[in-house]
C-alpha positions as CSV (number, residue, x, y, z in Angstrom):
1,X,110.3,154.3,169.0
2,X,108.2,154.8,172.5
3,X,106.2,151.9,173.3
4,X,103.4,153.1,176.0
5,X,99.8,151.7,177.1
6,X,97.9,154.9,175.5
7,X,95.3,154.4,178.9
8,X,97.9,154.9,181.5
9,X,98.3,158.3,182.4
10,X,101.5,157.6,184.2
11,X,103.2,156.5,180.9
12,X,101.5,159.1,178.9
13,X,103.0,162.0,181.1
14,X,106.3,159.9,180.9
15,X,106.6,159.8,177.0
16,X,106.0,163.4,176.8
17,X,109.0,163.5,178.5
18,X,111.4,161.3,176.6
19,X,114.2,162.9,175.4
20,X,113.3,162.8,171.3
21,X,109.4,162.8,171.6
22,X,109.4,166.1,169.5
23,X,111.5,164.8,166.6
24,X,109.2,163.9,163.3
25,X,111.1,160.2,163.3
26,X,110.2,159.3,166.8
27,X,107.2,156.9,166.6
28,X,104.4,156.5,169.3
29,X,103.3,153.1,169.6
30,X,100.7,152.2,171.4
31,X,99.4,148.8,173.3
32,X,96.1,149.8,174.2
33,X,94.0,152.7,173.8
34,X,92.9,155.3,171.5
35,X,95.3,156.2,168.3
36,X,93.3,159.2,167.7
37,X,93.4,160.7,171.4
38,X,97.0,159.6,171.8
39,X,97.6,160.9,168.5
40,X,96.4,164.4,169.3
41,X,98.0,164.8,172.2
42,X,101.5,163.8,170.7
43,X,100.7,166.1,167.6
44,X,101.6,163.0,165.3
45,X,100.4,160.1,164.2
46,X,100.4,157.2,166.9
47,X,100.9,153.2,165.8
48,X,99.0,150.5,166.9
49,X,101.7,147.5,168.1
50,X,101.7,144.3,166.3
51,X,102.0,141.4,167.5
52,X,104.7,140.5,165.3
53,X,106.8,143.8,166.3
54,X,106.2,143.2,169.9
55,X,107.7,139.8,169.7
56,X,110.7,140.5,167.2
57,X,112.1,142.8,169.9
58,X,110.9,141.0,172.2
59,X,108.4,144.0,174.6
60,X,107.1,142.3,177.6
61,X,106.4,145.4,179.1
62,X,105.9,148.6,178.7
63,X,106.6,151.9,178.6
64,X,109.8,150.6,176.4
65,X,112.0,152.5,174.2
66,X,113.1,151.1,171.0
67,X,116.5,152.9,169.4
68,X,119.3,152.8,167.3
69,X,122.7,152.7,168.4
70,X,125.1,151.7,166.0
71,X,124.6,149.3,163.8
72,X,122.2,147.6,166.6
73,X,119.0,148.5,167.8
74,X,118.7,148.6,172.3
75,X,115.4,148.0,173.7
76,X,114.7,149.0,176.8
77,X,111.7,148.4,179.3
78,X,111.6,151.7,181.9
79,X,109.7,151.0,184.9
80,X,107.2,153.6,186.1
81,X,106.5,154.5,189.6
């Protein structure tokens, strides 16, 4: 899962990026922002976060990558410049 805000172009150009991106069971999720333009320019459906999501794995920041390794799941925030 990629975390971005879907209004920062920075983080936009940086998902697009991500190693992943183009597999089907990679999910955009969004902070802010349009689903449907984010959506279209990802070629997928994007994901609104939740609350409830954000605070399980605890995203204080963003852009943040969610993914499995192992039997655990690693969270990482990346910082943009």
């Amino acid at each position: 899962m990629i975390v971005i805000d879907g209004t920062d172009a920075r983080q936009l150009e940086w998902a697009a990026t991500v190693k992943g991106v183009d597999d089907p069971m990679t999910r955009i999720v969004i902070t802010e922002g349009d689903k449907a333009k984010v959506s279209a320019r990802f070629n997928r459906q994007a994901y609104r976060l939740h609350p409830q999501v954000a605070q399980r794995y605890r995203i204080t920041s963003v852009p943040t990558i969610i993914q499995q390794k192992g039997a655990t799941l690693a969270v990482t925030a990346i910082p943009i410049h």
